[in-house]
N, C-alpha and C positions, 0 to 999 in steps of 0.2 A: 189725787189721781195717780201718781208715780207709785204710790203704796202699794194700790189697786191694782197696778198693771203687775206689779213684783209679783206679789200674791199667785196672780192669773199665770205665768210663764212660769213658775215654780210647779203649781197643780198641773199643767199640761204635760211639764217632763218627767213629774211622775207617773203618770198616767202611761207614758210611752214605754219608762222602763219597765210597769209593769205587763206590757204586752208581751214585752221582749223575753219576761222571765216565764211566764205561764206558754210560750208556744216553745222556747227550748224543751219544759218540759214535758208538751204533748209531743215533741217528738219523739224523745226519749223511751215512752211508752207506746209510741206505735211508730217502730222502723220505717212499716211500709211506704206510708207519706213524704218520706227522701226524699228528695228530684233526683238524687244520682243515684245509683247502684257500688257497693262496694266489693271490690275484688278481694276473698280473703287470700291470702297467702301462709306460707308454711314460713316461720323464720326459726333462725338457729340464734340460742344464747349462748354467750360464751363470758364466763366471767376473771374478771381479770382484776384481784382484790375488790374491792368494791363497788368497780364500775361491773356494767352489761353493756355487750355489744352487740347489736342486732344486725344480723347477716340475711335480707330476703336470699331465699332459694330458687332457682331456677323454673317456671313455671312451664313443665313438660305438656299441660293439658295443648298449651297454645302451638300453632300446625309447623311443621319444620318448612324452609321454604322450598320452592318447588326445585331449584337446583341442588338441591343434598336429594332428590331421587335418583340424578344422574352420577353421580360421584362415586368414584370405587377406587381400591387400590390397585385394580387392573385396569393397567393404561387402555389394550385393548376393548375390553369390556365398554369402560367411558371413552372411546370414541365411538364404538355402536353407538351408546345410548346418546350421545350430540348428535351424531348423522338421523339417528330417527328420531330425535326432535326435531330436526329443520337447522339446525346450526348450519352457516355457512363454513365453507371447506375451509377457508382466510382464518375465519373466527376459530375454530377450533382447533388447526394449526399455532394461532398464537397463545389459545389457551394450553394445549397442554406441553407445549414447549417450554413456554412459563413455567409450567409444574415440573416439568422433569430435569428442567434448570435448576430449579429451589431444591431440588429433594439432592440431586447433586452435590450443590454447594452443603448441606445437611449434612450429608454423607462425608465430604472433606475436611468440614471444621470438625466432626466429632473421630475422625481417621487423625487428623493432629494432636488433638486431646487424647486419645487413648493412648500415644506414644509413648513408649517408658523413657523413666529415668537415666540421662545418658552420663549421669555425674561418675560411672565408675567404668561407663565403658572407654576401652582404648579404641584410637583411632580407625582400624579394621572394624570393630564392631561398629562405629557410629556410621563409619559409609556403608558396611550391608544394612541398616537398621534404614539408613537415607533413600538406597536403593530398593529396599524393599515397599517404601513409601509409595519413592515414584511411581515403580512399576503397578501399585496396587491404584495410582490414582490413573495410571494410561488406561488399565481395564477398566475402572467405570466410567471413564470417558467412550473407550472402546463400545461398551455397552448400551450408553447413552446412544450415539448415532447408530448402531445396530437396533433400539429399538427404536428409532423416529424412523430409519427405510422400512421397518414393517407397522409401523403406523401409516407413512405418507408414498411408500414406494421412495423415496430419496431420502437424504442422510441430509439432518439439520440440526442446528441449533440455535442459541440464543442472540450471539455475535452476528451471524450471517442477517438475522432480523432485524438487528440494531443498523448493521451499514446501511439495510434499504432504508434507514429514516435517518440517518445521519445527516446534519448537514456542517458546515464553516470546509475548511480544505479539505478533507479524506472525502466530502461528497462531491468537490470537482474531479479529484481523480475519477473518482466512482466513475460522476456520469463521462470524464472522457472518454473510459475505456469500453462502459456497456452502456453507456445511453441512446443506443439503437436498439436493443432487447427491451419490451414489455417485462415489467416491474415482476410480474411473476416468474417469469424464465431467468428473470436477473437474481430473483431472492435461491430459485432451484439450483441454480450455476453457483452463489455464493455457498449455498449450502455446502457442494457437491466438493468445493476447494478447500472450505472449512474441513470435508471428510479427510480426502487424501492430503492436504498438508499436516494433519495430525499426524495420524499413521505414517510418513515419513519422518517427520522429527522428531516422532516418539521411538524411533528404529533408531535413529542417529544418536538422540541422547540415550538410550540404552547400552548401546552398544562403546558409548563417552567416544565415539568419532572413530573409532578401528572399526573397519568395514570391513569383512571377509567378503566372499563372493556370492556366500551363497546370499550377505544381507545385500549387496546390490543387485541382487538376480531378483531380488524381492521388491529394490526399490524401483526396478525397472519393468515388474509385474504392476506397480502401482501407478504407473506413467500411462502403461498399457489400459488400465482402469478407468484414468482420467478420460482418453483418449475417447474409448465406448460409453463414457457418460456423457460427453460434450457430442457424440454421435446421438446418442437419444435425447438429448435436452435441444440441439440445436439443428437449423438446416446447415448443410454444405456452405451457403452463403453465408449464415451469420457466425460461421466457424472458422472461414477465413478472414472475416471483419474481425473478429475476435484477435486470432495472429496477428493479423495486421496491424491494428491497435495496440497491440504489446510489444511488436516490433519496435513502431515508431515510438512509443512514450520510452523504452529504452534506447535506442538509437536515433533518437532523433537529433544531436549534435551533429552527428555523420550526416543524416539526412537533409536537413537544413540548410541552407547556403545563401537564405537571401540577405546578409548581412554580410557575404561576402560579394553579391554582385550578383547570384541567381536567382532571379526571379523565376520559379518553376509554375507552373497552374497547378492547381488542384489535381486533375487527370494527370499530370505528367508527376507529379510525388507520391500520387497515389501507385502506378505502375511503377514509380523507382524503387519503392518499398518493399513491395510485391517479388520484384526482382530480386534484391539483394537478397532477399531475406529466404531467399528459397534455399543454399546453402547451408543455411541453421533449421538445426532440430528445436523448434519455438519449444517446442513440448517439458523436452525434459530439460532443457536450459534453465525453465522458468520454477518447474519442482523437485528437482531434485539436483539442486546448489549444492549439496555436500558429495556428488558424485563429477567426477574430473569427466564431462561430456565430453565428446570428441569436435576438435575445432573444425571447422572447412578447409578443405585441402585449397590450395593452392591451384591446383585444376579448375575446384568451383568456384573459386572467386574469381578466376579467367573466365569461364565461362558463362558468370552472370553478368560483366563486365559486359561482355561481346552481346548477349542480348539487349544491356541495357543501352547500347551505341545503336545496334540497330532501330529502339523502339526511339530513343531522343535525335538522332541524326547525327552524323557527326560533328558540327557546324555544334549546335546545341550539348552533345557528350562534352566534345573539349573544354568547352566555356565549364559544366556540372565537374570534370575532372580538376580543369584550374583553380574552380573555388575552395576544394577538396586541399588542396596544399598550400603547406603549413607558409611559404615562402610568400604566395600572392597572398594571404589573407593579411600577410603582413604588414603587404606593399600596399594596399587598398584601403586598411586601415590607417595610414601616413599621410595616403594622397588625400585620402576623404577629410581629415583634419586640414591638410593644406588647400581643402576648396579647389582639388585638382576634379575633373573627371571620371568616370572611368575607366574611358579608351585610353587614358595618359597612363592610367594601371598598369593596363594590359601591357600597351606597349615598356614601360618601365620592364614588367614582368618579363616579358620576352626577348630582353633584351640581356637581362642578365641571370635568365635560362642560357644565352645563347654565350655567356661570357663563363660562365660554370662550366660548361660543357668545355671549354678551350681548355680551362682552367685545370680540368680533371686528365686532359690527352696531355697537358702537359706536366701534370706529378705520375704521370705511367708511363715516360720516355723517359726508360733508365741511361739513355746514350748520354744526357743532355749535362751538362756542368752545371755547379750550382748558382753561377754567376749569369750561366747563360739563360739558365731557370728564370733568374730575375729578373733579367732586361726581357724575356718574353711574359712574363705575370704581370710586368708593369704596361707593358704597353695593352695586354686584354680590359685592365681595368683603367686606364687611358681610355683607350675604346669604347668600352660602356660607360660612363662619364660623359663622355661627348654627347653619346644616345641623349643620356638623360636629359642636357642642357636641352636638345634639341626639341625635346618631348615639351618641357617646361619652358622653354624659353622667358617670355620679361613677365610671365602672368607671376613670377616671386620675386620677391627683393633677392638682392646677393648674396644677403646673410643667409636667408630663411631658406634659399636653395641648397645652398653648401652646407646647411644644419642636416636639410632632408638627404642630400649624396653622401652624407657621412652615418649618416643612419640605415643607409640600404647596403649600402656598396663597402661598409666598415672592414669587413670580413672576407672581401672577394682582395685576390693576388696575393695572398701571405706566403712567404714561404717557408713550408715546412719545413720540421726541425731535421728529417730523413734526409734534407740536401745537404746535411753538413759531406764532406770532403772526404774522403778515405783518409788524408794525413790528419785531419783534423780529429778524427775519432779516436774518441779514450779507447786506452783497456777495457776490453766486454761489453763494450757499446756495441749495437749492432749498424752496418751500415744502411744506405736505404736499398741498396738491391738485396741484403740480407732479410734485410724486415719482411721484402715482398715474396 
């Protein structure tokens, strides 16, 4: 029985192989019966000693796809032909900025490579050769934002794209200064400062920092520029939010004070900015750094002063001025460690405002001796000492009071070295009614 079955599974699997060999060969003789279809193709041999190497070719029959009918080396051209396919305005701004980005940077790696050989030039040659570089890569940059204003009506580029998607820290600046602007007015605004801070720091480094008149008359044509582009990009409103915003993120040490003890509202920081800030030209402060802008006189700083007491009261000014000096924030920082107050501040503060002031009528009374000097400095700062005690009284230990009065009051009564004596003075010394 085992023999039998051997036998039987041996005949069957010939049998199979010979199916397999008789239908290879009916296919053989008649293609059509394939189930698939074969693509010929065109190849190239290439022999390379005894080997071939089969290269398929490119098969042009098959359709190119539908965006290479839009494509051209006229930027203009291909944005017709986006706009009358339906591309939105977004999309096709980031498409051919992309491009004109790329062809760019094309344009400067192959501007580096052509460079010659600087092994035999001298010094004068290698900076005209350096100079001639930069200046050629400012005109295609020049060029570049000259043709995105006549693609988009405004001047863009690649950077100004990148900040609207930026995010970790450079996007909180971002959004503190324009995150009241609509993303598109933000991206036309970046563009628009992308444009003019080129064109000023490509005048500046040109020119290696010697500014004649006529390149600041030029860089002041460019502020002018700014000025009527931030007019058509934005309303009146969100152009002085703009200022205003730049005001405060640079001044806002000065503005600030509630870490000295003023607590301002909202409304009330917002018009003291507003205020101050009217004195400065925001404008060209902000782009054109390499020119000496003219500071605020002394008038307008008076006079925005006196607005800004009118609008906080005066009751509220004084408190906004005290915190402002360098003396109280001193003393407020001391007291606030010693778990004082800060009407114990104040009064500390006023106390030796009021002991300064004695302090100062008495180094301007040239009648006075130098002895006499003393026994009156000593008793002002006597004086204010007492204040103190009185302010503080038993809320500190002994020690910890006489640590804080020698920390405030160190420097009040000394006396200057302008009291020495007439006989006391060297040769070529000057005396103190000389000095004054």
């Amino acid at each position: 029985m085992r023999y039998a079955a051997t036998i039987t599974f041996l005949l069957v699997l010939t049998a199979v192989n010979g199916w397999m060999n008789w239908r290879m060969w009916s296919n053989a003789r008649h293609p059509a019966i394939l189930p698939t279809t074969r693509i010929e193709r065109d190849v190239q041999v290439k022999k390379i000693g005894q080997q071939e190497i089969f290269r398929p070719q490119r098969d042009e029959s098959h359709a190119s796809p539908p965006w290479a009918y839009l494509e051209t080396e006229d930027y203009l051209q291909f944005a017709s032909n986006l706009r009358a396919a339906g591309v939105p305005e977004r999309t096709l701004r980031d498409i051919l900025v992309a491009d004109i980005y790329r062809n760019m940077e094309e344009k400067q790696v192959k501007l580096a490579e052509d460079a010659p050989d600087t092994f035999w030039m001298n010094a004068d040659q290698r900076n005209a050769m350096e100079r001639a570089k930069f200046r050629k890569g400012v005109e295609m940059k020049n060029a570049q934002f000259d043709l995105t204003i006549e693609l988009f009506g405004y001047p863009m580029n690649q950077h100004a794209l990148q900040t609207s998607r930026d995010e970790g820290q450079m996007s909180a600046i971002v959004r503190l200064l324009f995150g009241y602007l609509d993303r598109e007015a933000f991206i036309q605004l970046m563009g628009t400062f992308e444009y003019f801070e080129h064109r000023s720091e490509s005048l500046v480094a040109l020119t290696e920092g010697i500014l004649l008149d006529d390149d600041i008359a030029e860089l002041n044509t460019q502020a002018d520029g700014i000025n009527e582009a931030l007019d058509k990009l934005l309303t009146p409103f969100e152009k002085e939010e703009l200022f205003l915003r730049y005001f405060i993120t640079g001044h806002y040490s000065e503005m600030s004070h509630a870490e000295n003890g003023f607590e301002a509202t909202g409304a009330e920081f917002r018009q003291a900015a507003l205020i101050v800030s009217t004195p400065h030209d925001l404008l060209r402060e902000a782009f054109l750094s390499a020119v000496d802008t003219p500071e605020p006189t002394d008038e307008m700083r008076e006079a925005a002063e006196v607005e800004l007491a009118k609008f906080l009261g005066m009751e509220r000014y004084e408190e906004w001025a005290r915190a402002k000096d360098e003396r109280f924030k001193e003393i407020y920082q001391k007291t606030k460690i010693a778990k004082l107050e800060k009407a114990d501040a104040v009064k500390i503060f006023n106390s030796l405002d009021t002991a300064e002031a004695q302090v100062d009528s008495i180094y301007a009374d040239e009648e006075l001796k130098p002895e006499e000097a003393a026994v009156l400095l000593i008793a002002v700062k006597a004086r204010a000492l007492s204040e103190f005690k009185k302010v503080v009284g038993l809320r500190m230990k002994p020690e910890q009071r006489q640590e804080l009065s020698d920390e405030i009051f160190s420097e009040l009564g000394k006396l200057p070295e302008e009291f020495e004596s007439e006989d006391e003075t060297k040769p070529g010394q000057e005396t103190r009614k000389d000095a004054r």
